[in-house]
C-alpha positions as CSV (number, residue, x, y, z in Angstrom):
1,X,177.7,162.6,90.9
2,X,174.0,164.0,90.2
3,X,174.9,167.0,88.4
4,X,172.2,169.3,88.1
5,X,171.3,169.7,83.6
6,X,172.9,172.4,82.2
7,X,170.9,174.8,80.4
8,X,171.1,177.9,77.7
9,X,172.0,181.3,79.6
10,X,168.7,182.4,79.3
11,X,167.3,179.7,81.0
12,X,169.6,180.0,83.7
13,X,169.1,183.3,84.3
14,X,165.1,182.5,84.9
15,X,166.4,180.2,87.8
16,X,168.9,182.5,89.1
17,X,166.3,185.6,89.4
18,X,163.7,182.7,91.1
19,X,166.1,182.0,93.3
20,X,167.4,185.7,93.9
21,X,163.5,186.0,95.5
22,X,163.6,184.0,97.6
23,X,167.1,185.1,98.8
24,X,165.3,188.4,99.4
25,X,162.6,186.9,101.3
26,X,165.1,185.9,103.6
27,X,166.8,189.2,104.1
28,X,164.1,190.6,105.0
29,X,163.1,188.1,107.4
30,X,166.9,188.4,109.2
31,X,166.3,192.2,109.0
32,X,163.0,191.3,111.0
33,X,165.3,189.6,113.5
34,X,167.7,192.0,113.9
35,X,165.0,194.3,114.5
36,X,163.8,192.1,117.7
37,X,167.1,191.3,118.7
38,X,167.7,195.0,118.7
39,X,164.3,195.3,121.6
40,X,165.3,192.5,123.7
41,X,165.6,193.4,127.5
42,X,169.2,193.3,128.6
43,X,170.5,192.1,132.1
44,X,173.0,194.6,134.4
45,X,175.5,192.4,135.5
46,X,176.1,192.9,139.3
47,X,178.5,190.5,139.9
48,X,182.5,192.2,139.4
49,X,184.3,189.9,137.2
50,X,188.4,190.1,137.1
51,X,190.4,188.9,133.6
52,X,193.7,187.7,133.5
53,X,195.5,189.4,130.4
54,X,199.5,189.7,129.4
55,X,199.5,193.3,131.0
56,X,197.8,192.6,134.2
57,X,194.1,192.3,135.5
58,X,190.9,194.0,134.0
59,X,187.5,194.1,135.1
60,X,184.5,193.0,132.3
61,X,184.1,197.4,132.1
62,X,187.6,197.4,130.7
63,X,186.9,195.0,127.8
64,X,185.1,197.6,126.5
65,X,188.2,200.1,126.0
66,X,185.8,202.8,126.4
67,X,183.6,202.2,123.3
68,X,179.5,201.0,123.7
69,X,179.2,198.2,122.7
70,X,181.3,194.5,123.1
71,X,180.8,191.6,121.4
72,X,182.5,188.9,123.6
73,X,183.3,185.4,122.0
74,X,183.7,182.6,124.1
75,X,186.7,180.8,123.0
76,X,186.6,177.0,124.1
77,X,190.0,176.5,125.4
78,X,190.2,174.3,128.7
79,X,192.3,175.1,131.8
80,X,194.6,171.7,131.5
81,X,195.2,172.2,127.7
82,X,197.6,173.3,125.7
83,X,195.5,174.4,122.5
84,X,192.3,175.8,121.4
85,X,189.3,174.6,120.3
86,X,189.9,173.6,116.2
87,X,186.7,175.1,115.4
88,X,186.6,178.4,117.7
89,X,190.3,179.0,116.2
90,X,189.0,178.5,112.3
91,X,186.5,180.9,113.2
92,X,188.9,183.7,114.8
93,X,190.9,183.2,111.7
94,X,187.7,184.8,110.1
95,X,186.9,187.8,112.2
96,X,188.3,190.9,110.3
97,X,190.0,194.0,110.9
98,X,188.8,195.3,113.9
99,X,188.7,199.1,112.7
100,X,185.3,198.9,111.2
101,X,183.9,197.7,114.3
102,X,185.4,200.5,116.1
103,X,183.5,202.4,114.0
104,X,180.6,201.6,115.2
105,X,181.6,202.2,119.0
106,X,182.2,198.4,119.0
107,X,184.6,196.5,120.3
108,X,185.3,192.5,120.0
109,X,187.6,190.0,122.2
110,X,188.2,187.0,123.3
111,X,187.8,184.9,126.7
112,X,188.7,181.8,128.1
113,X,189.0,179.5,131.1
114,X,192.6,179.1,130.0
115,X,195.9,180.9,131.9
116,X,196.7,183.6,130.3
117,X,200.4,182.5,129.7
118,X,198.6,179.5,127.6
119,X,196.2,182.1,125.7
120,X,199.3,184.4,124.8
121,X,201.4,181.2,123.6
122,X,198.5,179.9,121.2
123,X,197.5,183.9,119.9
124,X,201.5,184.0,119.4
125,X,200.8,180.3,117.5
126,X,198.1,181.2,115.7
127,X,199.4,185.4,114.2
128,X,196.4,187.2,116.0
129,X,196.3,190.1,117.3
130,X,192.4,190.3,118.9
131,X,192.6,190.5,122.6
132,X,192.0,187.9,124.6
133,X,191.2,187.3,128.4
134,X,191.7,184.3,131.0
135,X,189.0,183.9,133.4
136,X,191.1,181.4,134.9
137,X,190.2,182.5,138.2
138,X,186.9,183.8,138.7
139,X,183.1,182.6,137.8
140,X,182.8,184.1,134.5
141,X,182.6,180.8,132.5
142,X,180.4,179.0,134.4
143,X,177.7,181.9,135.5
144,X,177.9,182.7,131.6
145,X,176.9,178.9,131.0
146,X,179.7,178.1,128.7
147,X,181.8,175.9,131.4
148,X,181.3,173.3,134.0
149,X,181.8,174.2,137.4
150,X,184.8,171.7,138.0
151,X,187.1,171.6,134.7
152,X,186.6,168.1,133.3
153,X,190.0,166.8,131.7
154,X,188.5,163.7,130.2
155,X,186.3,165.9,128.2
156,X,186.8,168.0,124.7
157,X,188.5,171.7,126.4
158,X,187.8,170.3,129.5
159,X,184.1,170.3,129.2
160,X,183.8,174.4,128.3
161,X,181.3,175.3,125.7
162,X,181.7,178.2,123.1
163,X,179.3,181.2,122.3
164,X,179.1,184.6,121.4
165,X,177.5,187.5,124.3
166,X,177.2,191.1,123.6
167,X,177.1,193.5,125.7
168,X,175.9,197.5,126.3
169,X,177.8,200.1,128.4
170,X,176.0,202.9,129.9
171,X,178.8,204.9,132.3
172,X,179.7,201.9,134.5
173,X,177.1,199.9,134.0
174,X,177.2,196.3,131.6
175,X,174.2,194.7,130.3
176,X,174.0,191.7,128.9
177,X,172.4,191.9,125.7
178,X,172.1,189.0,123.8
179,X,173.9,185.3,123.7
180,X,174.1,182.8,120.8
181,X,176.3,179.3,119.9
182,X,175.7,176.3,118.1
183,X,174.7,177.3,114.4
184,X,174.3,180.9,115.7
185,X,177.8,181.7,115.9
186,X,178.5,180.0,112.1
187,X,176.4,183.3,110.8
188,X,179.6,185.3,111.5
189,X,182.2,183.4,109.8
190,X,182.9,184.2,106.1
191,X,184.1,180.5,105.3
192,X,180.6,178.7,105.9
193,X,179.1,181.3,103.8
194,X,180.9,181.4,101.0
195,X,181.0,177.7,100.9
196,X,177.1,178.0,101.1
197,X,177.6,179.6,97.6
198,X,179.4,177.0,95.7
199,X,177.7,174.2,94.0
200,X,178.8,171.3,96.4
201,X,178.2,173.6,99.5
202,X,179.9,172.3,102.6
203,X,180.0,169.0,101.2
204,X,178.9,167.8,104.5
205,X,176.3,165.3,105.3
206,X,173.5,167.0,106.9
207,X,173.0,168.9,103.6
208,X,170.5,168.3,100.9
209,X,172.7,167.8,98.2
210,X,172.0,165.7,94.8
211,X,173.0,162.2,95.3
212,X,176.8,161.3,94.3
213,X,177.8,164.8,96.1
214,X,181.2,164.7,98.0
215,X,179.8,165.0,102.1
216,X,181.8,164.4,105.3
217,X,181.0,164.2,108.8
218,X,180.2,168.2,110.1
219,X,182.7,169.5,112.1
220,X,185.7,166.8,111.2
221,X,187.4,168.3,108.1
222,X,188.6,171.3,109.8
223,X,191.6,172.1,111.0
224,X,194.0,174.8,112.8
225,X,195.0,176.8,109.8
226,X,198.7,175.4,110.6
227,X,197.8,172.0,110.3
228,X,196.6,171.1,107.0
């Protein structure tokens, strides 16, 4: 392995303040973005959507439990399986206590295309306690673009998709604020960036890493946290 030459402290402290600048640089720039993000038009949604959940129905309002704002994750977790997505489970295992999002007037759940009575058995599984919806029977998934119109059982989840939508209450009304996946959704969870930190990073292969350095495939090595 390619190890990069070790130096006297004061020499690495030279590289580390270099490199500190240019982390800068980059906070500013994702200030910039939140700033835009923060001006981008939002969409009423018309259309009444009804959620499946262990105490009955709820309509999209109700995900809210009366606070602002909801950020929504779409949890890939087809109708004819009996677990969830590996990687939408390793990053639930990341979201935090839910308090300091209160805080803000902000709320955070979970949906899927799943029944409920599956979605309850795999939270039971897994020790959370976020809420979590079915949208087993209505259009939410694929009018959201994160599932096929028909459920696809040859395909991963059945062919559903994962992402992350926000939303804004004002009274009864729900906008739709903003919608990421893909490497979008990795900028929440704590695991990716704290690898990022470490010398050998996420020791996968798309990195540039110095030659000899331990890489894997991307999205292979994980696992649900009960079966490593």
């Amino acid at each position: 392995m390619n190890l990069p030459p070790v130096v006297s402290a004061e020499e690495w402290q030279v590289a580390l303040e270099a490199l500190l600048a240019r982390e800068k640089e980059a906070t500013r720039a994702r200030d910039a973005l939140a700033a835009a993000r923060r001006r981008l038009p939002r969409v009423l949604i018309e259309k009444e959507y009804v959620f499946d959940t262990a105490a009955g129905s709820a309509r999209l309002l109700d995900l809210f439990e009366s606070r602002r704002q909801l950020l929504l994750y779409h949890f890939m977790f087809g109708p004819n399986q009996d677990a969830g997505c590996d990687g939408c489970s390793m990053f639930v295992d990341q979201v935090g206590h839910l308090a300091h999002l209160h805080a803000r007037d902000t709320s955070f759940a979970l949906a899927s295309r799943a029944p409920i009575e599956k979605l309850e058995a795999y939270r039971k599984r897994m020790g959370w306690a976020i809420r979590w919806y079915s949208s087993f029977d209505s259009d939410f998934n694929v009018d959201f673009g994160v599932g096929p119109e028909t459920p696809q059982p040859d395909a991963y989840q059945d062919g559903e998709t994962f992402g992350l939508s926000v939303f804004l209450r004002d009274g009864d009304r729900v906008f739709r604020t903003y919608f990421t996946t893909a490497r979008g959704v990795e900028a929440l969870g704590s695991v990716w960036t704290l690898l990022d930190l470490t010398p050998l990073g996420r020791q996968e292969e798309w990195e540039d890493s110095p030659e000899g350095y331990p890489q894997t495939k991307p999205y292979e090595w994980w696992r649900r946290h009960d079966e490593y």
